[in-house]
C-alpha positions in Angstrom: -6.2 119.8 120.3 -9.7 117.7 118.8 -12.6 117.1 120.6 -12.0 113.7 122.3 -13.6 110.8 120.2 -16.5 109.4 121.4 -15.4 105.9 121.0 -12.1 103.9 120.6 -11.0 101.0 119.0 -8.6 98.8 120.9 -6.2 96.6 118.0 -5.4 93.9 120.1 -1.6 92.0 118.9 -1.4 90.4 122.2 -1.4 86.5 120.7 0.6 87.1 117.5 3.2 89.3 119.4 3.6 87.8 123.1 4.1 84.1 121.6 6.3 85.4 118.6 9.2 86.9 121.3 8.9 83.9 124.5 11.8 81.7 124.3 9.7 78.4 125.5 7.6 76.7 123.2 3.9 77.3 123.8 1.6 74.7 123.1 -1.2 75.3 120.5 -3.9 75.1 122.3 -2.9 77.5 124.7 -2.6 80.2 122.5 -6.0 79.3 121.1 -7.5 79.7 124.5 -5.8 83.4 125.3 -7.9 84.0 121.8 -10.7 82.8 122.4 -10.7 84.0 126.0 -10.0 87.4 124.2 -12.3 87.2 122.0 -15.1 87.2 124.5 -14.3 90.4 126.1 -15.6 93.1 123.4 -12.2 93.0 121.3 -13.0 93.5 117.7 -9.9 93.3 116.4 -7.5 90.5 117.7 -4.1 89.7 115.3 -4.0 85.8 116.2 -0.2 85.0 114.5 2.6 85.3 112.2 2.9 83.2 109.0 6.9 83.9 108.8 9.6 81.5 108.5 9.2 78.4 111.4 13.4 78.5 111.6 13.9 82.4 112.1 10.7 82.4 114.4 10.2 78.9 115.8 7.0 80.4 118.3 4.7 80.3 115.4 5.6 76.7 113.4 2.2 76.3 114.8 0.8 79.4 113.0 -1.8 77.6 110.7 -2.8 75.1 113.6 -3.4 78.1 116.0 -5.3 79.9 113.0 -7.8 76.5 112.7 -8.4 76.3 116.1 -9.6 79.1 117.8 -13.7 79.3 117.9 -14.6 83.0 115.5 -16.8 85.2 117.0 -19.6 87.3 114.8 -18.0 91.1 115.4 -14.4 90.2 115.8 -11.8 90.7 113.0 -8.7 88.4 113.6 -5.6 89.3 111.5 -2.5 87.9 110.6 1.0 88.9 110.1 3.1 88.6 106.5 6.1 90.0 105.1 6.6 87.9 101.9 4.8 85.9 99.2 4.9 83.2 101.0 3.5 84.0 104.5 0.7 85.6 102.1 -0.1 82.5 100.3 -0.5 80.8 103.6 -2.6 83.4 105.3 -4.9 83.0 102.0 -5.8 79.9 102.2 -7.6 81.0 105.7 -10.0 83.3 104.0 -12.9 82.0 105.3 -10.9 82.6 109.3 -9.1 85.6 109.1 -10.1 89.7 108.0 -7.5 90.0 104.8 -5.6 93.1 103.8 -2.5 94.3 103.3 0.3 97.5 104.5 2.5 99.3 102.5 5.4 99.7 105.8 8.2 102.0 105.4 10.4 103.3 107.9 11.2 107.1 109.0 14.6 106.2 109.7 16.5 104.8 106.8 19.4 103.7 109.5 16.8 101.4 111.1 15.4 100.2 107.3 19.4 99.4 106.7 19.8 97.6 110.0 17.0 95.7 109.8 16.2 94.6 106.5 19.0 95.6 104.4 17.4 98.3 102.3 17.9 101.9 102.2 14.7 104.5 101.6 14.1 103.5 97.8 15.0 99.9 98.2 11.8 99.5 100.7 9.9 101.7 98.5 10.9 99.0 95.6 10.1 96.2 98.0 6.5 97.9 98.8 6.4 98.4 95.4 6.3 94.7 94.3 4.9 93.4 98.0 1.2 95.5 96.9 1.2 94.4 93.2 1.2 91.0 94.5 -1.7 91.6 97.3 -4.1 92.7 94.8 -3.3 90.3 92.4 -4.1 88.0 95.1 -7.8 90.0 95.2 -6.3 91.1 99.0 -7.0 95.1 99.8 -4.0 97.2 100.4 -5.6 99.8 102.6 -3.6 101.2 105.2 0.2 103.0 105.4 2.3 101.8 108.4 5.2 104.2 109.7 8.0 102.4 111.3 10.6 104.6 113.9 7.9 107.2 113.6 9.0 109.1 116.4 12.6 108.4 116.7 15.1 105.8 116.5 18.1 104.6 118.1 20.2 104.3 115.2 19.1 107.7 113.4 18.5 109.6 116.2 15.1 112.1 116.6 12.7 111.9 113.7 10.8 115.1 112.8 6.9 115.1 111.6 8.3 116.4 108.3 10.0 112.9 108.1 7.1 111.3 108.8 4.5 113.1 106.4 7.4 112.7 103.8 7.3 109.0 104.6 3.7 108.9 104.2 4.0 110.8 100.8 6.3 107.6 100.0 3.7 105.3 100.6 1.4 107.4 99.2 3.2 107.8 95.9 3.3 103.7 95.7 -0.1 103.2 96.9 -1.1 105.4 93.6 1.1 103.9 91.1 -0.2 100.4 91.7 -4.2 101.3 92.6 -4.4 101.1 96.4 -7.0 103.0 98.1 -4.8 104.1 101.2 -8.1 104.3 104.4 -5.4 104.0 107.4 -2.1 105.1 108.5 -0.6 103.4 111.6 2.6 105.8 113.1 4.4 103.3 115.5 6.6 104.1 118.3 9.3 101.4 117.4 11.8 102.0 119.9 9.9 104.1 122.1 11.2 107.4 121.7 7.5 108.9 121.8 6.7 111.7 124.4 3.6 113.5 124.9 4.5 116.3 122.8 6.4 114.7 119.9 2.9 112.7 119.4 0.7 116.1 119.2 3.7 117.6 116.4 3.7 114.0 114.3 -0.3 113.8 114.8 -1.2 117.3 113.9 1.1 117.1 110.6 0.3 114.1 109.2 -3.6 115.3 109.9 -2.8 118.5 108.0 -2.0 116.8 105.3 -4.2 114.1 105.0 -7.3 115.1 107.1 -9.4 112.0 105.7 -7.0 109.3 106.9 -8.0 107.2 109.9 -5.2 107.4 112.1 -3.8 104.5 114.3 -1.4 104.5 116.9 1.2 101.8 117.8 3.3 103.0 120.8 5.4 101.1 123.0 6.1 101.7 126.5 9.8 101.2 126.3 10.3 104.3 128.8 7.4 104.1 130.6 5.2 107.3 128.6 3.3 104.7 126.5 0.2 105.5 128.6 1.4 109.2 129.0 1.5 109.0 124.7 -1.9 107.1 124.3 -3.6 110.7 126.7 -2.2 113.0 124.1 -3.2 110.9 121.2 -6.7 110.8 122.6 -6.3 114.6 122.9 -5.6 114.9 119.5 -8.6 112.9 118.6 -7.0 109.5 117.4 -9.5 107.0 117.6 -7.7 103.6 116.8 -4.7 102.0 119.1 -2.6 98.9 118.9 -1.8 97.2 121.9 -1.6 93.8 123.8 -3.2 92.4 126.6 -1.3 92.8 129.7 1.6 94.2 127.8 2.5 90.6 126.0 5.8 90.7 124.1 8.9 93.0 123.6 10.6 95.3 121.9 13.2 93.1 119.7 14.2 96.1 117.0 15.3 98.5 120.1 18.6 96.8 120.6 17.8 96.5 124.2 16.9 93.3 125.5 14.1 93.5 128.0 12.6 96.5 127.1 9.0 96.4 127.5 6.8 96.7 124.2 3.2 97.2 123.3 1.0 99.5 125.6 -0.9 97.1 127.8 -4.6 96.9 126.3 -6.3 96.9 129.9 -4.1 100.1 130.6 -5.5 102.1 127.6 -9.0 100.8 128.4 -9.4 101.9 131.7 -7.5 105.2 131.0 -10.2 105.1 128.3 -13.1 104.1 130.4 -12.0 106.8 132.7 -12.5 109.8 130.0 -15.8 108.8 129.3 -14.5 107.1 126.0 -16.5 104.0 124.9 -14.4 101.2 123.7 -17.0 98.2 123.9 -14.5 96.4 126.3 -15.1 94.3 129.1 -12.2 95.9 131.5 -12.8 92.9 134.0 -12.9 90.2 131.5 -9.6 91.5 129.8 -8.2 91.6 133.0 -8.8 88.1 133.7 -7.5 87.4 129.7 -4.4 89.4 130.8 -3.7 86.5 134.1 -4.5 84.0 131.9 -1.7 85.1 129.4 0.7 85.0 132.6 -0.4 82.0 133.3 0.7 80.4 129.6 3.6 82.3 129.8 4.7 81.5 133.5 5.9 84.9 134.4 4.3 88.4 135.6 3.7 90.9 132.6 3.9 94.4 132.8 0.2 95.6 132.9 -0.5 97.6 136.8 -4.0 97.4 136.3 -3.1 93.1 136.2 -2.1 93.9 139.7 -4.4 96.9 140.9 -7.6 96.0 138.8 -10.4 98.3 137.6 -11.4 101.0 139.7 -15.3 100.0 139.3 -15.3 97.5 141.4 -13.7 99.4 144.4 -16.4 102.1 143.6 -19.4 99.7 144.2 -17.1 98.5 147.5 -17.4 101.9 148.6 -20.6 102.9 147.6 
């Protein structure tokens, strides 16, 4: 175990993720308020949309209309979502809007890379080979190694940290051919086979081998230890978290429909808040963002702190 960091950053995919999986449309300027309702609450990282293919994901046909909408404020990064030449050509042309860079993803488990995109282990490395050429052609930053089914995977079964850190070497290996500087590794919890201790093995080997590299953490709460996984993380000192307000979206590559996804982002702040860890975050105000993304969306989300609410404002009560 690390000393506990001092601060946290909350990645907030809320937006991009919730209105990417709801099966009713959601009008545009809806999902410009939620942003701009996030943006307000200390977020300074908030992944507005997907610029993917209207037909295979009809929720974001509106993706450069959401993008021109929403009001930027000074602090905040807002990011975007790619996979192909084309959702990068459209993300470009908001340079001015949206914080730029690119991923080299690969997947652990080569079962889930076949199921999911066709391509065994060197196929995606191929793929990631040509997808990072083209972002720095394009003057866009390839800075950061993402690590899909980092902890397991329903089609391969457990995945070991040596998979991971060889996975990582993968990315690595590309990442030096073509001239990326590689700043961040994201390990995400695909299919939420994460537990407290499979997070401290992955962590601590993928640190031991690359002790410079900013970890991030994407975990989803598809058995209920996404909060239980974000505690050992921040006991292994990992500073940076993905997550969503009120626990917006799904867990579509799990082949289980109606499995919960992203850790709610109000969860890890107050877990946060209460371990003396400074994230910058409003917890009332994202609170208040999390209803309001209920409210778009017509239904209850998953977030217990939506329902229970921070425990500040009890403490003044009782004080």
């Amino acid at each position: 175990m690390t000393d506990l960091p001092t601060r946290v950053e909350i990645a907030e995919e809320g937006p991009r993720e919730g209105f990417q999986i709801e099966p009713g449309p959601i009008a545009t300027a809806e999902k410009v308020k939620l942003i701009d309702a996030l943006s307000a609450t200390g977020l300074t990282h908030i992944q507005v949309c997907s610029f993917v293919n209207p037909k295979l994901v009809p929720g974001w046909a509106d993706a450069e209309a959401t993008v021109a909408g929403f009001t930027p404020r000074a602090g905040v990064h807002y990011t975007a979502l790619w996979f192909n030449a084309a959702g990068l050509d459209r993300a470009l042309v908001f340079h001015d809007r949206l914080h730029l860079f690119g991923s080299i993803s690969l997947a652990a488990s080569e079962a889930f890379s076949k199921k999911n995109l066709n391509r065994d282990r060197q196929g995606q490395i191929d793929a990631m080979r040509k997808v990072t050429a083209a972002h720095l052609a394009a003057g866009v930053p390839v800075t950061r190694i993402g690590v899909q089914a980092g902890f397991g995977c329903n089609y391969q079964g457990d995945i070991s940290a040596e998979q991971v850190v060889a996975t990582v070497a993968d990315g690595m290996a590309v990442a030096a051919e073509v001239g990326a500087n590689i700043t961040d590794v994201t390990l995400a919890d695909t299919m939420g086979w994460a537990t407290p201790p499979r997070i401290e093995r992955t962590v601590g080997a993928v640190r031991a081998r690359w002790p410079d590299v900013r970890l991030t953490l994407h975990l989803h709460d598809t058995r209920g230890l996404g909060i239980a996984n974000a505690h050992a993380g921040l006991r292994m000192g990992v500073a940076r978290y993905d997550a969503t307000v009120g626990g917006l979206g799904g867990c579509p590559f799990a082949g289980q429909p109606g499995a919960p996804g992203n850790i709610a982002s109000e969860e890890l702040a107050l877990l946060c808040q209460e371990m003396g860890i400074e994230t910058g975050i409003d917890l009332d105000a994202l609170i208040e963002a999390g209803r309001l993304a209920e409210t778009i969306i017509g239904r209850r989300l998953p977030s217990a702190v939506l329902r229970g609410g921070a425990l500040s404002g009890f403490r003044a009560k009782a004080a």
